[in-house]
Structure formats: structure tokens, C-alpha cells
N, C-alpha and C positions, 0 to 999 in steps of 0.2 A: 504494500500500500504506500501511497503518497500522498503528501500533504504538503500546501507550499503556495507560496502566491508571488507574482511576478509584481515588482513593485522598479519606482523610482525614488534611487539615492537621496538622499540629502547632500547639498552642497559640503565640500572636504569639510570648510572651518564649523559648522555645525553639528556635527559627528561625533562622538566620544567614541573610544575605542570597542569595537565589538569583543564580547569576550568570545575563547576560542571555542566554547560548545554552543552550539541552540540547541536545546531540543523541544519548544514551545514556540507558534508562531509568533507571542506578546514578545520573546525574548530578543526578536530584533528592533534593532534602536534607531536602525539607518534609514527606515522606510520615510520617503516624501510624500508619495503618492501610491494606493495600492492598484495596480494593473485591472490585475486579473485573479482569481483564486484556481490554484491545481490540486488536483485529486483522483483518487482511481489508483487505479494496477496499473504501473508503468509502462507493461509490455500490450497487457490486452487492453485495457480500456479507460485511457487515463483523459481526463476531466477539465477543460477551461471554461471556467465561467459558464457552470451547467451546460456547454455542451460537449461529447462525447466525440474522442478524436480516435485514428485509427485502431480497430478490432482485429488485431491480428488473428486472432482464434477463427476470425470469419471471413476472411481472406478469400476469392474466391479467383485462381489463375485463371487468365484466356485458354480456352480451348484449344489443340494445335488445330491445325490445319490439315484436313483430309488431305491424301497425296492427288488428287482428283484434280483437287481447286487449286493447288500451288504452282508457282512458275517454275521455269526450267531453270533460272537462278538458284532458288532454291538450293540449301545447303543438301538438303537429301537427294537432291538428283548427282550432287559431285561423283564422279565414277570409282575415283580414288575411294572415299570414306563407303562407298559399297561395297568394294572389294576388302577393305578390310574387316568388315562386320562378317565378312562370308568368311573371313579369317585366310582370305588369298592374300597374303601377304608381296608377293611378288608381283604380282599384277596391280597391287595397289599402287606400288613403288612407280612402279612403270605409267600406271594412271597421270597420277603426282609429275612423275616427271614432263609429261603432255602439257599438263597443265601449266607449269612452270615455264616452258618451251614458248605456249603462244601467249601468257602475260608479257613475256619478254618483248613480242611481234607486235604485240598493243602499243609498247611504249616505243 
């Protein structure tokens, strides 16, 4: 859990020394102005000013891409990276090296 609020300084010469533990929010002395108040579970669901910011718990990734719909750029169509999933390792090489070949001819 968190607890905490997002505040502005007091100018340096009105300041006294903070001491070196907080563990109460009264026990800060440096607040000018308070922001915002924080709260929540740092990772899943932490808290500004009553509203609720990223839920990693509920995260939901893009779907990939059916091999249907995607372009022949496509990292999955490379010839090399298929041959080595097929575990042809020499044919990958030799892919690879095509590859390498007509990048060179691009530039």
C-alpha cells in the first residue's frame, strides 16, 4: 500500500530542517501547497486524486496478427528465422546470408 500526496515546497528560507524519518503525512513540514493525494497498490492500482491509474492485473495485450492478414515484411515471413524454428540451421545461415547480400544492393 501507498500513501502520499504530491505537494509544492516551500520556498529554501522558510523551511526548517526535515527530520530524517516520516512516517505520518502531518510529519512533513515543507508542504506549500498540496497537489494531489496518492494511494492504492503501487503496482496494480495506485490512486491520484480519487482517480484510479494503470491496473496492471488487467492489462489486456493486442492480439497478434493472423499470418492471413500480415504483410510480407512481416518479421514471420523472414526465410532465415523459419528455417531456424525448423531447426535447419544451415539453410538459415544461408537465408541470412541473402539477406545481408541484397541490404547491401539497397544501399
Amino acid at each position: 500500500m501507498i500513501e502520499g500526496i504530491i505537494y509544492k515546497i516551500k520556498k529554501e528560507g522558510n523551511t526548517k530542517k526535515t527530520s530524517s524519518k516520516i512516517e505520518k503525512l502531518v510529519d512533513l513540514i515543507d508542504v506549500d501547497f498540496e497537489l494531489a493525494q496518492v494511494s492504492g497498490l503501487a503496482i496494480d492500482k495506485p490512486v491520484i486524486q480519487n482517480v484510479s491509474y494503470s491496473n496492471w492485473a488487467g492489462v489486456h495485450f493486442a492480439d497478434p496478427i493472423p499470418q492471413e492478414l500480415a504483410l510480407p515484411s512481416d518479421i514471420r515471413f523472414r526465410e532465415d528465422l523459419i528455417c531456424l524454428k525448423r531447426d535447419e540451421v544451415g539453410k538459415g545461415k544461408v537465408a541470412k546470408g541473402k539477406l545481408t547480400q541484397a541490404q547491401k544492393k539497397e544501399k
